[in-house]
C-alpha positions as CSV (number, residue, x, y, z in Angstrom):
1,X,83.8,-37.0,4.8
2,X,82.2,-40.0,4.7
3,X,78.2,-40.7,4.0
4,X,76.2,-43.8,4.6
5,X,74.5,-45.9,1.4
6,X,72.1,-48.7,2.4
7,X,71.9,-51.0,-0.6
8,X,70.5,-54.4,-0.8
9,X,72.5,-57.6,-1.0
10,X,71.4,-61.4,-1.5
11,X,74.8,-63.0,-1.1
12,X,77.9,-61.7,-0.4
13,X,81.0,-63.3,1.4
14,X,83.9,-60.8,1.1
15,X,84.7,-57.4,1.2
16,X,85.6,-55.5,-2.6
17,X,85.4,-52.3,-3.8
18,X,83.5,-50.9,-6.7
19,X,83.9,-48.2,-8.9
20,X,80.3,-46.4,-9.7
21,X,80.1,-44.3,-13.1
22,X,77.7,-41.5,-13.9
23,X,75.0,-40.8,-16.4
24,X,78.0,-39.3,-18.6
25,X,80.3,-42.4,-18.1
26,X,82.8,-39.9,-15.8
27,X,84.4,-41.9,-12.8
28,X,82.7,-40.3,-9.9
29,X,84.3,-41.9,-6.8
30,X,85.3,-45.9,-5.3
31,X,82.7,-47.1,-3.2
32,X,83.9,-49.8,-0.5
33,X,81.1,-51.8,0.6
34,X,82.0,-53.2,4.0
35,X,79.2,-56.3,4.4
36,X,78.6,-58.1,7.7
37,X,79.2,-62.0,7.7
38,X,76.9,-64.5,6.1
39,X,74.6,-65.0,8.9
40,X,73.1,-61.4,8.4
41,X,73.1,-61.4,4.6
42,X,69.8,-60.3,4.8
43,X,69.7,-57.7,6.3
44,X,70.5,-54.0,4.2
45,X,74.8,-53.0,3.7
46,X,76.1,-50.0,5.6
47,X,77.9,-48.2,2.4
48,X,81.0,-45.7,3.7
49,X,81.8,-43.7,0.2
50,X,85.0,-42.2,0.3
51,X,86.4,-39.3,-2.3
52,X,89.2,-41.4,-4.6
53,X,92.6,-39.5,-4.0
54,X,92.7,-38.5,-8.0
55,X,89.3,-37.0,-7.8
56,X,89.8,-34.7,-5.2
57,X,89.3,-31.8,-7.4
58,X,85.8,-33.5,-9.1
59,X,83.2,-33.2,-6.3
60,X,82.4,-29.7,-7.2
61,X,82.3,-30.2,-10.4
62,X,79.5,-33.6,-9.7
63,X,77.8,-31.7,-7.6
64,X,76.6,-28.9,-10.1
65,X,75.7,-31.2,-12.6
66,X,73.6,-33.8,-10.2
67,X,72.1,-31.1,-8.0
68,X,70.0,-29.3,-10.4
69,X,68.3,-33.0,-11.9
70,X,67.8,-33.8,-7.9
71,X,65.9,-30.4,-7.9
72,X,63.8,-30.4,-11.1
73,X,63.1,-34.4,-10.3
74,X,61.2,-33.3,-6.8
75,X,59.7,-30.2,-8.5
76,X,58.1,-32.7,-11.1
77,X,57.2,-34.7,-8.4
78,X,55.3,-31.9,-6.3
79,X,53.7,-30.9,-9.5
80,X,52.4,-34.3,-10.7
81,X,51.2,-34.9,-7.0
82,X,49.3,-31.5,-6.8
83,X,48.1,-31.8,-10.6
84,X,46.8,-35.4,-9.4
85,X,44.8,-34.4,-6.1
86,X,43.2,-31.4,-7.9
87,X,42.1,-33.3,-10.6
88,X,40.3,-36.1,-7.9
89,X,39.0,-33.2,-5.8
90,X,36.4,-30.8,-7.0
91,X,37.3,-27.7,-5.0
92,X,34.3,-25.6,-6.6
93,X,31.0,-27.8,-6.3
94,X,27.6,-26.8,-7.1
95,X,26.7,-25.2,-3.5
96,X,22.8,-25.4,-4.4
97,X,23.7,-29.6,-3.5
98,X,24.6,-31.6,-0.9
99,X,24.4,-28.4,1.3
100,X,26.4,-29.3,4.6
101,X,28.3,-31.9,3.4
102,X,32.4,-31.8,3.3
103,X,32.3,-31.4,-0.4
104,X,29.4,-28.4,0.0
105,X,31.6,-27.0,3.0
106,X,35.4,-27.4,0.5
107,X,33.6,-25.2,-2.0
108,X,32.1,-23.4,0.6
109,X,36.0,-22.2,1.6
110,X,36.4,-21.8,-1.6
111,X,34.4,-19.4,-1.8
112,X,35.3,-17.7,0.3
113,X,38.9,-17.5,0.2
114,X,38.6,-16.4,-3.6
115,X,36.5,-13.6,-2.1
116,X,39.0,-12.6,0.5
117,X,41.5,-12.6,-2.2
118,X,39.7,-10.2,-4.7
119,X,39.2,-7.9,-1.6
120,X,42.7,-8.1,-0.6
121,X,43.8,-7.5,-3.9
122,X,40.9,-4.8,-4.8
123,X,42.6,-1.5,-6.4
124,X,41.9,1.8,-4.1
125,X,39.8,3.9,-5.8
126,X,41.1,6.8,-3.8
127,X,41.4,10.6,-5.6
128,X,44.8,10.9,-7.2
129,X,46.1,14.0,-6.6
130,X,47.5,16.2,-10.0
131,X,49.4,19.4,-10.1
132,X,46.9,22.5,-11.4
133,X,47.6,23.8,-14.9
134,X,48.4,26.7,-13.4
135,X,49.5,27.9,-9.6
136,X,46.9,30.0,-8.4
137,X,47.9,32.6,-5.5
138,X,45.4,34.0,-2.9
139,X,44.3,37.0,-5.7
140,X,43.8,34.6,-8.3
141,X,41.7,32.0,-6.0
142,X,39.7,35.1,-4.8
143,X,38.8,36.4,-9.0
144,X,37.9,32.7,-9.9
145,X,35.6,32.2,-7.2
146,X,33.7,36.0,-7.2
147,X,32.9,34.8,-11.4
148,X,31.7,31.1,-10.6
149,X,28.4,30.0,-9.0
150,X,29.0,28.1,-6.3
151,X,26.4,25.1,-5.1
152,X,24.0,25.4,-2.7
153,X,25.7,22.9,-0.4
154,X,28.8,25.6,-0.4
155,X,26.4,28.9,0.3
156,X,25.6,29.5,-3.0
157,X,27.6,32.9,-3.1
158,X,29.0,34.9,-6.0
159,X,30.5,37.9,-6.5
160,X,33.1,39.7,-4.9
161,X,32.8,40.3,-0.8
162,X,33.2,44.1,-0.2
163,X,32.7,45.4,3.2
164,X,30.5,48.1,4.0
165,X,31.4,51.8,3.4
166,X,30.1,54.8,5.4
167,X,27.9,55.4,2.4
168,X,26.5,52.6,3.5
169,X,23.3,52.8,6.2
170,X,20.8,50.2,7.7
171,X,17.6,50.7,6.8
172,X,14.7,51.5,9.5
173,X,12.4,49.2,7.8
174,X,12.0,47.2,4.7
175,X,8.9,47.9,2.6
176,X,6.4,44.9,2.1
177,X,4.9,43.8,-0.8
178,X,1.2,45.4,-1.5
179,X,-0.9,42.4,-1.4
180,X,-0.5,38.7,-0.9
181,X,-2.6,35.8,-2.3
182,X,-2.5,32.5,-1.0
183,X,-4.8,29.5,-0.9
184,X,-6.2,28.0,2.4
185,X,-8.0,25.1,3.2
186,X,-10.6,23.8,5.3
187,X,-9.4,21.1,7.3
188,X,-11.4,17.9,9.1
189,X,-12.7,19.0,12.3
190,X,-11.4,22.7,11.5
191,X,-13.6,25.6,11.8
192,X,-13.5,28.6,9.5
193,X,-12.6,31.3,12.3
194,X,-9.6,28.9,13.1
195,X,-9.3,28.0,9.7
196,X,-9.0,32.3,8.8
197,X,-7.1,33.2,11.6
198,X,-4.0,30.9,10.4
199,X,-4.3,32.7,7.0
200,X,-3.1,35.4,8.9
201,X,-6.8,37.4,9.1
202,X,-7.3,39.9,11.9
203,X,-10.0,39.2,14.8
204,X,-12.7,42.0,13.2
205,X,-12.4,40.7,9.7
206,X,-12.6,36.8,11.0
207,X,-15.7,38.2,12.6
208,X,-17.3,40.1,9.8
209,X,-16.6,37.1,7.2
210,X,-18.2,34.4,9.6
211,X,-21.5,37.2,9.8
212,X,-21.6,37.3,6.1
213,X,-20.9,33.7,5.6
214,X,-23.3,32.7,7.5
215,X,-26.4,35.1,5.9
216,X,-25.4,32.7,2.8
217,X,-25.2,29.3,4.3
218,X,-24.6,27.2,7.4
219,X,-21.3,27.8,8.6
220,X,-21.1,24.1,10.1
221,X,-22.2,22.9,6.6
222,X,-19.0,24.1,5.0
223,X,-17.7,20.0,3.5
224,X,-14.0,19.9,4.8
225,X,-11.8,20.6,1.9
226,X,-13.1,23.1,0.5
227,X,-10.7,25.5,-0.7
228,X,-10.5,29.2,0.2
229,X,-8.8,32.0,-2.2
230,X,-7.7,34.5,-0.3
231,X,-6.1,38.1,-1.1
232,X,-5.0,40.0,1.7
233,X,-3.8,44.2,1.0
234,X,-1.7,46.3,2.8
235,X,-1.4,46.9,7.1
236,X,-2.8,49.8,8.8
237,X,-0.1,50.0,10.6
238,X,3.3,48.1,11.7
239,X,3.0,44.8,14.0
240,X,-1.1,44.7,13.0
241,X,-2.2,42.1,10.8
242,X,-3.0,42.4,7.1
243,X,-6.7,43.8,5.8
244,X,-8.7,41.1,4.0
245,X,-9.3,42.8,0.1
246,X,-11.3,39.5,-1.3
247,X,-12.5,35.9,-0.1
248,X,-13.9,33.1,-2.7
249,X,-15.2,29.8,-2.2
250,X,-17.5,27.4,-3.2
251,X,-19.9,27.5,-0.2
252,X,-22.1,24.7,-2.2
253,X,-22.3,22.5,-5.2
254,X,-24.6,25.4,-6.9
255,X,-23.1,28.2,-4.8
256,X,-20.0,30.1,-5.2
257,X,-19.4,32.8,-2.9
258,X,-17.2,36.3,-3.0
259,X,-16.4,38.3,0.0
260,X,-14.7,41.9,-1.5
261,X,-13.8,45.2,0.5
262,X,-15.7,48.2,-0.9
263,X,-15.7,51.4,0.9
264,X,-14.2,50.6,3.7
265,X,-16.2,47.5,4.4
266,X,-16.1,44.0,3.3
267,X,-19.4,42.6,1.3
268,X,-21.5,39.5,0.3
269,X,-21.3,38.6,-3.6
270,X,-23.5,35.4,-4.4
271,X,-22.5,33.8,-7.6
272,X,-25.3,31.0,-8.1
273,X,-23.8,28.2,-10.6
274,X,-26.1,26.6,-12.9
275,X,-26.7,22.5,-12.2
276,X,-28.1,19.6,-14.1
277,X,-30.3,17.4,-11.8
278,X,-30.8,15.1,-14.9
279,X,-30.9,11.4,-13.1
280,X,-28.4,9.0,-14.8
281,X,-29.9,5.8,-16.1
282,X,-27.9,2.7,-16.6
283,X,-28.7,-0.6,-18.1
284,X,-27.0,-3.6,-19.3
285,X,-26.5,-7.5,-19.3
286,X,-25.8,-8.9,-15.4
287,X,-23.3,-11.7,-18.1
288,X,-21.0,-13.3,-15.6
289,X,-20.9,-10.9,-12.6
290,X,-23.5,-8.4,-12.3
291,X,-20.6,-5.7,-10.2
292,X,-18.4,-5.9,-13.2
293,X,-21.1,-5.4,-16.1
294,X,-22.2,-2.4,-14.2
295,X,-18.9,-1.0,-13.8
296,X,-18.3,-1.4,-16.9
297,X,-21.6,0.5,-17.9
298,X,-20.2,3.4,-16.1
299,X,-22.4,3.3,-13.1
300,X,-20.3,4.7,-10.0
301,X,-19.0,2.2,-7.4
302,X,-21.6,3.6,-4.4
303,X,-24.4,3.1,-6.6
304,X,-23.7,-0.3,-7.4
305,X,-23.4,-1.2,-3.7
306,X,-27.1,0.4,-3.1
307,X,-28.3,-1.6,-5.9
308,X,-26.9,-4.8,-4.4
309,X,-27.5,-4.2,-1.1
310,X,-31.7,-3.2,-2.4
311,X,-31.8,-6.4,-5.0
312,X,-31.0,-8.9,-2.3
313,X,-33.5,-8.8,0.0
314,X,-36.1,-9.2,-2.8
315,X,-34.0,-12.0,-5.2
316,X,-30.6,-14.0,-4.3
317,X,-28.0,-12.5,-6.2
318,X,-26.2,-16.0,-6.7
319,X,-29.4,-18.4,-7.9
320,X,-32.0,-15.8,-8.8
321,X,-29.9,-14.1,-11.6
322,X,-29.7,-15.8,-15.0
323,X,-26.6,-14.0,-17.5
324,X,-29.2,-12.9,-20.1
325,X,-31.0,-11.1,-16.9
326,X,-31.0,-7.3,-17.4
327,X,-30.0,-4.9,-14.7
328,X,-31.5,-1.4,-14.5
329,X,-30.9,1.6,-12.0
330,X,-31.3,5.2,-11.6
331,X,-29.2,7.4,-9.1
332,X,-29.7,11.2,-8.7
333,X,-27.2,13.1,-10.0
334,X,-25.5,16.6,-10.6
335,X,-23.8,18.2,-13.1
336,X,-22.5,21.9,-12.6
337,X,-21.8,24.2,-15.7
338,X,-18.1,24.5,-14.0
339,X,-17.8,20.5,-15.4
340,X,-18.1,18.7,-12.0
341,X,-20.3,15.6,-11.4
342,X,-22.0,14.2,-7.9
343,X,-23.6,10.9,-8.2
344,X,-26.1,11.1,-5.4
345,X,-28.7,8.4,-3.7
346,X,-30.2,5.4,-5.7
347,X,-33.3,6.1,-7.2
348,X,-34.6,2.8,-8.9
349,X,-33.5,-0.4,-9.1
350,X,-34.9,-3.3,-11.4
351,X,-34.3,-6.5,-13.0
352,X,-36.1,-7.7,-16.3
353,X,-36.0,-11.0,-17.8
354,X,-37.0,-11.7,-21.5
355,X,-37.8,-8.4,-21.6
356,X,-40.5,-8.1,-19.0
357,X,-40.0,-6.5,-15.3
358,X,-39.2,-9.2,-12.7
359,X,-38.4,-6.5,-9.7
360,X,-39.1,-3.0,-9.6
361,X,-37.8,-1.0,-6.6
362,X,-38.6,2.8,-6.2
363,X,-37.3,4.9,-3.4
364,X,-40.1,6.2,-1.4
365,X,-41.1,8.6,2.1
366,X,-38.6,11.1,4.2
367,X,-37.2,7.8,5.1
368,X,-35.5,7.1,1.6
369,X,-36.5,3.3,2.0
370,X,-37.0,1.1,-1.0
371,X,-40.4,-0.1,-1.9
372,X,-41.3,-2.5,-4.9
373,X,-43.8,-1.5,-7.2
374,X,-45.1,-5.0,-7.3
375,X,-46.5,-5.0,-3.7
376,X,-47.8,-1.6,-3.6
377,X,-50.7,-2.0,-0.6
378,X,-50.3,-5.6,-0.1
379,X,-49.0,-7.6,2.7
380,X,-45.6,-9.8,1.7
381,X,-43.1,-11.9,2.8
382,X,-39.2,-11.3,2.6
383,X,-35.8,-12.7,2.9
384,X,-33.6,-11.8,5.5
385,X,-30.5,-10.3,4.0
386,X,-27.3,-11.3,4.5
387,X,-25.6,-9.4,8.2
388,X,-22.2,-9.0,6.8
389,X,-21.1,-8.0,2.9
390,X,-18.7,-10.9,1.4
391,X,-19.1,-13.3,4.8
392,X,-18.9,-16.8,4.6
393,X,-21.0,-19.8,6.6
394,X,-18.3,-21.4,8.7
395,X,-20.1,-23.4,11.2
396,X,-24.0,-24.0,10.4
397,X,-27.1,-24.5,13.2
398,X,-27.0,-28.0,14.7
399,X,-25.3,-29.1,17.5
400,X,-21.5,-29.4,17.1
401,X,-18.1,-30.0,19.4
402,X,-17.0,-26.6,20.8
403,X,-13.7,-25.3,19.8
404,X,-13.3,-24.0,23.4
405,X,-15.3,-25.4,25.8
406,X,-14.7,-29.2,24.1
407,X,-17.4,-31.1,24.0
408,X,-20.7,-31.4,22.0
409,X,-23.3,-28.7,22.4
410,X,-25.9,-26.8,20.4
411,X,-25.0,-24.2,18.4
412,X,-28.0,-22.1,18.5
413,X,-27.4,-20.2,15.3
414,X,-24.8,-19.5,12.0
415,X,-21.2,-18.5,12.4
416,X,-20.0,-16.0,9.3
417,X,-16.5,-15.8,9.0
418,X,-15.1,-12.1,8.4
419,X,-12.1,-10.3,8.2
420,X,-11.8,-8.1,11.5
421,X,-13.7,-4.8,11.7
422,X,-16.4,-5.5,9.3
423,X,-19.7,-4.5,9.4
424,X,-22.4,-5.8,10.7
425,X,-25.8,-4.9,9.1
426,X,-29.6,-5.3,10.6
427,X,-31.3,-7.9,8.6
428,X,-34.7,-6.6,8.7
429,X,-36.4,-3.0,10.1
430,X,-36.8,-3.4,14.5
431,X,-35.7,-2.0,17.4
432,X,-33.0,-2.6,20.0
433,X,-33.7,-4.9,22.9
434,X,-30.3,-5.6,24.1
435,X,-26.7,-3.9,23.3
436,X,-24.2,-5.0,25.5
437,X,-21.9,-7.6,27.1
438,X,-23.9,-10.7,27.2
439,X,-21.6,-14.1,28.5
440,X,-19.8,-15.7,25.6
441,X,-21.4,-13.9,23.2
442,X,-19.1,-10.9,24.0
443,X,-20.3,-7.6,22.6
444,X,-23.8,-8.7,21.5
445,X,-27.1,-6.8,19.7
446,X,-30.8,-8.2,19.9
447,X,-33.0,-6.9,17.6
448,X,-37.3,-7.3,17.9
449,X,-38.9,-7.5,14.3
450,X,-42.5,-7.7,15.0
451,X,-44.7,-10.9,14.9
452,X,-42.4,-12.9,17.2
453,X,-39.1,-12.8,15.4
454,X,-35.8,-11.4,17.0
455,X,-32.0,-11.4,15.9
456,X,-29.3,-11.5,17.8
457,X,-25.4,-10.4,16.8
458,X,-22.6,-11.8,18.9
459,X,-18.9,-11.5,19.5
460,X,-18.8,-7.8,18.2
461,X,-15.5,-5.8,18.4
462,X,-17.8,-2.6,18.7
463,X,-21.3,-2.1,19.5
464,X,-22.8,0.9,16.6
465,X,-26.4,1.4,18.4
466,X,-28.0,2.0,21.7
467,X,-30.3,-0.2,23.8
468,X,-33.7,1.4,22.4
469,X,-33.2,2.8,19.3
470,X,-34.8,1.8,15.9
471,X,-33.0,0.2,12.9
472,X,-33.6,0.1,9.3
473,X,-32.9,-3.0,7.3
474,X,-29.4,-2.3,6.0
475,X,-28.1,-0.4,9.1
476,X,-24.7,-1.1,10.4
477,X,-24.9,-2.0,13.7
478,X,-21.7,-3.6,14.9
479,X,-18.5,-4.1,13.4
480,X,-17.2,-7.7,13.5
481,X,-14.7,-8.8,16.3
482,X,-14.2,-12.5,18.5
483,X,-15.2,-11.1,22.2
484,X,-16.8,-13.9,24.4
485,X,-15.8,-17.8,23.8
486,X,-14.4,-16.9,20.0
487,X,-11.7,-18.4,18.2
488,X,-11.2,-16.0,16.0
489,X,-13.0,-13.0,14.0
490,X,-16.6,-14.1,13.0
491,X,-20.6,-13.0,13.5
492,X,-22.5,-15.5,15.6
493,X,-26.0,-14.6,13.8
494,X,-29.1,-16.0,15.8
495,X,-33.1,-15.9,15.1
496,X,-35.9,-16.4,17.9
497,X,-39.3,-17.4,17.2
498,X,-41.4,-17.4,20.4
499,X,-37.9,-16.8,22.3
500,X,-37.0,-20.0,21.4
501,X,-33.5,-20.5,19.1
502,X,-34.9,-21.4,14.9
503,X,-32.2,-22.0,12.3
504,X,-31.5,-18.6,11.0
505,X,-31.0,-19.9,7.4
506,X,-34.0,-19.4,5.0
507,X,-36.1,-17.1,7.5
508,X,-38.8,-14.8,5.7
509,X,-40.4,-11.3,8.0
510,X,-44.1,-10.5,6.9
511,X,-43.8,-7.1,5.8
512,X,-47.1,-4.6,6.1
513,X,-48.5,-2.4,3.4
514,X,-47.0,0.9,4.1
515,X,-48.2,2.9,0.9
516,X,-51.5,2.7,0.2
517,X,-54.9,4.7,-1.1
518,X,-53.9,8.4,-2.5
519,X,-50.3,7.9,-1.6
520,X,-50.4,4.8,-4.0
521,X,-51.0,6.8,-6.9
522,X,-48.1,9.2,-5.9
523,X,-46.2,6.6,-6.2
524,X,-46.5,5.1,-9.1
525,X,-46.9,8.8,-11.1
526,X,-43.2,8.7,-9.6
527,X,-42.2,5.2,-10.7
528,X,-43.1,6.5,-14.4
529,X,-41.6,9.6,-14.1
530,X,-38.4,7.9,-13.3
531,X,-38.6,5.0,-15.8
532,X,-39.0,7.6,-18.1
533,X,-35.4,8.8,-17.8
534,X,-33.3,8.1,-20.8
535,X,-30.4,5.8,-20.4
536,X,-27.2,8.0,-20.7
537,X,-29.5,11.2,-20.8
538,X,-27.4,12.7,-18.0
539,X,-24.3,12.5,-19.6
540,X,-24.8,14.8,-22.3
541,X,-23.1,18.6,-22.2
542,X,-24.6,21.2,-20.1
543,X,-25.7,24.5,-20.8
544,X,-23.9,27.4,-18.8
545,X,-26.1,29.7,-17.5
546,X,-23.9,33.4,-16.5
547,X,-24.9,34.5,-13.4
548,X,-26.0,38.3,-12.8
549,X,-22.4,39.0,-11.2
550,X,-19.8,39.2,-13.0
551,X,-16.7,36.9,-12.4
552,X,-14.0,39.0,-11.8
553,X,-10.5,37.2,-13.0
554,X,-7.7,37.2,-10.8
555,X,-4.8,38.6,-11.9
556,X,-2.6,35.3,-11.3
557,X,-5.5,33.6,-13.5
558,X,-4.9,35.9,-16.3
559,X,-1.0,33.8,-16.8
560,X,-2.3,30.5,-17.0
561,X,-2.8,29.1,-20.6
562,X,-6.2,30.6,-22.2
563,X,-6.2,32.8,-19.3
564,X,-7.0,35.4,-20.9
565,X,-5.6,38.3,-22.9
């Protein structure tokens, strides 16, 4: 066997034979070096190596000791080289950089393959299975499970399953239980009868109740949700619904009525329940926002809004109002000796600065309209209000490019901007002239105010009066949409004068003495009564009053806490 060595040679003119040692100095085997003639000295020697006769025995012996340095020499090698390109690339780079790039898309793999790994390599988390500490046989299983309580996803069953004997016989029927009490209520758009009749009431006594009911109050003035306690007794017979024993409910905020059986017939208890009509007063510093130094006075949220809503036709709630201003209103109100409250209608509403009245509002005629004291039986002028709560101006009167049409025009009137479905309020007492589809003002409302003035309402999402019909300052009369040539959900507001388009902003209606001569003095005897009331007076305890009937406690009353003995 013979293997070729190339090995490099300047000058070399004949053919000898050398002898090549190893690390250790051993003779390893001659090496004849055959070399082509001068003329190609340059190029590299064809080296034949052939085994020396005395070492015949030796190759084995050089070949365990230089293959294993061959080997660790290329391991080193492989390692330095991988050592050296992981240390020049950075396999896990910041991914929240250079996102898309190849060094985001290496640690990108990354990533990912370290995640494919852990899941690979993820334990199972599977149930071992274990011998039992002790075998358990059929008889065993069977006394274990009649002693345990089994869930309710497994049926719940205990005890030991025995199978019926002939002592054992079905029972015709199964006795009920003598009376049932239950709670029902009235429901919105319900009716009492239908209302009964799912309580499980017969037809006669749904009949008798609604009679007796109705001697007492309305029927149809029953508030939905009120709450029924109902007791019904034995049946007269099988299949036949259940006899009513007792019915109570609170028919009205000073009313409680009782229905009970007595001799054979069902009768009419009225329970009156004593109330406070004690108006509450509250006063305080309008500071930095009059809604919030109210609220935090106590006053309820619907009385607040009245207030507003009163104040600003008289006085602009956002220049008219100093911080040191005081606020002052009255609201009827109720208190029951049961403990509940109704805050009603608002009464009074005024605003004082430096201690003298600056507005004085009293609520006055079968109308409930507000009046101020200051212009009791003479003529006036007021303000407009404002025809949607919380809108903004976004396009003013003046002429203007149209967002849809594209070129300039007149805008005969104010745009309000609004979210959609709010509502739209009549800015002065008038009546109807026009409620209907009307060109690009979509859904549209004209109202005529007396002394030439009319307003008009456009791009409504739903029309709340009828062609005809009278308004009160304050009435909702539309709901805010963008029918017609809108661009989005706003009020086009518009005022005539004449029938001719005016700028809307800043208009005033002449308002006629409504109260005057004897009626005058009624009025202000009421104004005084009221600014009599004490601030807070209302909230103080009430007295109960017992009523003439008894209050019979039920039985399922008698367990709660204080219940009784």
């Amino acid at each position: 066997m013979f293997r070729p060595l190339k090995h490099e040679r300047k000058h070399e003119s004949s053919d000898r034979a050398e002898i090549q040692y190893g690390d250790e100095g051993a003779q390893v085997a001659p090496v004849i070096h055959a070399h082509a003639c001068a003329a190609k000295v340059r190029e590299a020697s064809v080296v034949l190596a052939f085994p020396a006769p005395f070492a015949r025995a030796q190759p084995a012996k050089a070949e365990q000791v230089q293959q294993p340095a061959m080997s660790l020499g290329r391991f080193t090698q492989y390692r330095e080289a991988v050592e050296t390109w992981c240390a020049d690339t950075d396999l896990a780079p910041d991914l929240a950089n250079d996102i898309g790039s190849r060094t985001w898309l290496r640690g990108l793999a990354t990533m990912l393959g370290l995640s494919a790994a852990a899941i690979v390599l993820s334990p199972d988390f599977s149930a071992l299975e274990a011998a039992t500490a002790m075998p358990l046989q059929t008889r065993e299983r069977d006394e274990f499970r009649s002693q345990s309580i089994a869930p309710l996803a497994l049926g719940a069953d205990s005890g030991r399953h025995m199978g019926a004997t002939p002592l054992v016989r079905p029972l015709a029927s199964v006795p009920e239980r003598p009376a049932i009490q239950l709670v029902s209520t009235l429901g919105q758009g319900d009716s009492l009868g239908r209302m009964l009749e799912r309580a499980g009431l017969g037809a006669g006594d749904i009949a008798r109740v609604s009679q007796l009911v109705g001697q007492a109050v309305p029927v149809d003035d029953i508030t939905a949700g009120t709450q029924f306690d109902i007791t019904l007794g034995k049946r007269p017979a099988a299949g036949v619904p259940r006899v009513l024993d007792s019915l109570d409910f609170r028919a009205r905020f000073d009313l409680d009525l009782s229905i009970e059986r007595s001799g054979g017939g069902l009768a009419l208890a009225r329970r009156p329940i004593h109330v406070d009509e004690t108006p509450l007063r509250i006063r305080g510093t309008v500071g930095s926002s009059l809604y919030r130094s109210a609220r935090n006075a106590g006053a309820p949220v619907t009385a607040i809004q009245s207030y507003l809503r009163a104040v600003d036709k008289y006085l602009s709630l956002e220049s008219d109002l100093n911080a040191k201003d005081q606020f002052d209103f009255v609201v009827a109100y109720k208190r029951s000796a049961k403990g509940e409250r109704q805050a009603g209608d608002l009464l009074y509403a005024g605003v004082e600065r430096a201690g003298k009245p600056r507005l004085q509002l009293l609520r006055w005629g079968k109308d409930g309209e507000m009046f101020s004291a200051g212009a009791v039986g003479q003529a006036r002028s007021v303000q407009i209000g404002q025809p949607v709560a919380g809108g903004r101006i976004t396009s003013p009167y003046g002429a203007r490019r149209h967002p849809i049409l594209g070129y300039v025009r007149m805008h005969a009137g104010i745009d309000f901007g609004a979210p959609y479905g709010s509502p739209i309020y009549a800015v002065a007492d008038g009546t109807v002239t026009f409620a209907g589809r009307h060109g690009g003002h979509g859904n549209y409302v004209r109202l005529q105010h007396g002394g030439g003035l009319d307003t008009g309402y456009g791009h409504m999402s739903r029309i709340a009066v009828a062609n005809g019909s009278r308004v009160r300052a304050g009435q909702v009369i539309g709901y805010v949409g963008s029918t017609g040539l809108s661009t989005g959900p706003h009020l086009h507001f518009e005022a005539y004068r004449g029938g001719r388009t005016i700028n809307p902003s800043g208009i005033a209606i002449v308002s006629r003495p409504q109260i005057d001569g004897k009626e005058r003095d009624a009025f202000m005897a009421r104004l005084r009564a009221v600014l009599d009331v004490a601030p807070g007076a209302a909230l103080g305890s009430v007295a109960t009053v017992h009523s003439e009937v008894a209050q019979d406690q039920r039985e399922i009353d008698k367990l709660a806490p204080g219940g009784g003995a």
